[in-house]
N, C-alpha and C positions, 0 to 999 in steps of 0.2 A: 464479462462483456467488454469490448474495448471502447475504448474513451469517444466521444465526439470527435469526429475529423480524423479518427485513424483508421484506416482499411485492415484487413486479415489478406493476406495474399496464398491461394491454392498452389501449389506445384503446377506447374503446364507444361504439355506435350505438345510441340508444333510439327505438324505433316508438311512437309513442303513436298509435292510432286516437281520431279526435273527430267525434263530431255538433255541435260550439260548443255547447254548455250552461256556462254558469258555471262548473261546479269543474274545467274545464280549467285557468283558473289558477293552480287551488290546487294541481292537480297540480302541473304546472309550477313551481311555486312550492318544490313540495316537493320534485321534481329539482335544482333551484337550492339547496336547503339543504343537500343533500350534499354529506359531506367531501372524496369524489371523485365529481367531475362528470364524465357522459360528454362525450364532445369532439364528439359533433354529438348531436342531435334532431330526428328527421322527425316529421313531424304530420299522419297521413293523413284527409284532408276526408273523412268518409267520408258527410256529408250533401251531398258536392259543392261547387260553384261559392259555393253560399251562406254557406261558414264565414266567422266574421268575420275581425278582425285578431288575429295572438295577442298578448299581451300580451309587453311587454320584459322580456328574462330578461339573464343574466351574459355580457359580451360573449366572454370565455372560451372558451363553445362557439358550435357554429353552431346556429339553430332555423331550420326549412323546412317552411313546410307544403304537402303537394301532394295 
């Protein structure tokens, strides 16, 4: 059992839906500034074939867009 005042942290998967508009990478950006990072991030095209490239994030987690 862990100690008083310390957490257990799960693995986490983040969905982020994207049409590619610009403050995707600020989201992203702002995933990357957390103190705990999920360990993967999907990134659902949801404009299709057309999304661009995303931008490079923390090699730490995985990013995929599909």
């Amino acid at each position: 059992m862990a100690g008083a005042g310390s957490l257990v942290q799960a693995p986490v998967t983040l969905i982020v839906r994207s049409m590619g508009r610009a403050s995707l990478a600020r989201a992203l950006a702002s995933v990357d500034a957390q103190e705990s990072l999920p360990r993967e991030v999907i990134v659902v095209a949801a404009c299709g074939s057309s999304h661009p490239a995303l931008p490079a994030m923390n090699q730490a987690m995985q990013v995929r867009l599909v």
